[in-house]
C-alpha positions as CSV (number, residue, x, y, z in Angstrom):
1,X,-38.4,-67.2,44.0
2,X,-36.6,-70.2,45.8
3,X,-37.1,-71.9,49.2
4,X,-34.7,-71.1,51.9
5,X,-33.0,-74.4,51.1
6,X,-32.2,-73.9,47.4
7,X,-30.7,-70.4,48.6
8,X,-28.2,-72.3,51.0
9,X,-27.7,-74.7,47.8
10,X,-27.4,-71.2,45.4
11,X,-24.1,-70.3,47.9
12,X,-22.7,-73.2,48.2
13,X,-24.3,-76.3,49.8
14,X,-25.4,-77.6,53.2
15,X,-21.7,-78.2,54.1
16,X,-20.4,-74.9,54.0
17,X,-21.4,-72.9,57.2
18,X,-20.6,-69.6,55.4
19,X,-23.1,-70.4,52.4
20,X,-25.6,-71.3,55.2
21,X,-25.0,-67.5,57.2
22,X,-25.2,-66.2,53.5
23,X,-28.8,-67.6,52.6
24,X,-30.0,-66.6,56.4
25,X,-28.8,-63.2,55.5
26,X,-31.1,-63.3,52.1
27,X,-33.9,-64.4,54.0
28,X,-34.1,-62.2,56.7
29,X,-33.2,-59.4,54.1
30,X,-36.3,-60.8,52.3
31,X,-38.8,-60.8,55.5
32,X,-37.8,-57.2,56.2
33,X,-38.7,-56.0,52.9
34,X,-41.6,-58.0,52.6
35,X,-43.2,-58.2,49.0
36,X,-42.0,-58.2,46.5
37,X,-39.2,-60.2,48.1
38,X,-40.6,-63.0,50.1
39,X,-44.5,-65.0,49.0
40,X,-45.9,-67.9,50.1
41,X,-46.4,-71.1,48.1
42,X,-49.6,-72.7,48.6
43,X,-48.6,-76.0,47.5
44,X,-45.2,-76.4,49.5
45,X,-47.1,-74.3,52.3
46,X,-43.3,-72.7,52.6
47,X,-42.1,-69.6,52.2
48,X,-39.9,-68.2,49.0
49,X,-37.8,-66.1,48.5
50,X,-36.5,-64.0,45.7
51,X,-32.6,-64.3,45.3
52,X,-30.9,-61.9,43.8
53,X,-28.2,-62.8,41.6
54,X,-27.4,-59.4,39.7
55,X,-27.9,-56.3,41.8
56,X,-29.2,-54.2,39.2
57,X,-32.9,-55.5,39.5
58,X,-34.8,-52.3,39.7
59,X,-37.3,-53.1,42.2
60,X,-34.1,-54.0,44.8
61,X,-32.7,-50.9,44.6
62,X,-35.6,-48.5,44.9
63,X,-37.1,-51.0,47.7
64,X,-33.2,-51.3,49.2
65,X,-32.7,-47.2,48.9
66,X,-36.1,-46.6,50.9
67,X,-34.8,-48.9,53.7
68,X,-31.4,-47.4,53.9
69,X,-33.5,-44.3,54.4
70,X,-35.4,-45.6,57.1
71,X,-32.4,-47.0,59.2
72,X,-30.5,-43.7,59.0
């Protein structure tokens, strides 16, 4: 699980405006899924993510398949 700022880090730093779309795009993937995908830290009082680095996480893509259904 990683802050929203250590996803912008992940793809490529605070400089790059692409990298920056690219974590917004993770987080507001996240927030739609809900948990698994997005928690709270108590001690930061922030919210974290999970970033997915290699597709093939199981709970993605049965959580991912059952929102493509719902958008169709």
């Amino acid at each position: 699980m990683m802050s929203f700022g250590k996803i912008v880090m992940e793809e490529g730093g605070w400089q790059d405006k692409s990298a920056i779309r690219r974590a917004l795009f993770v987080v507001e993937r996240a927030t739609r899924l809900g948990a698994p995908f997005v928690d709270h830290n108590p001690w930061t009082r922030d919210r974290v993510f999970r970033y997915i680095v290699n597709s093939s996480d199981e709970t993605f893509r049965e959580t991912w398949k059952i929102e493509q259904q719902w958008q169709a």
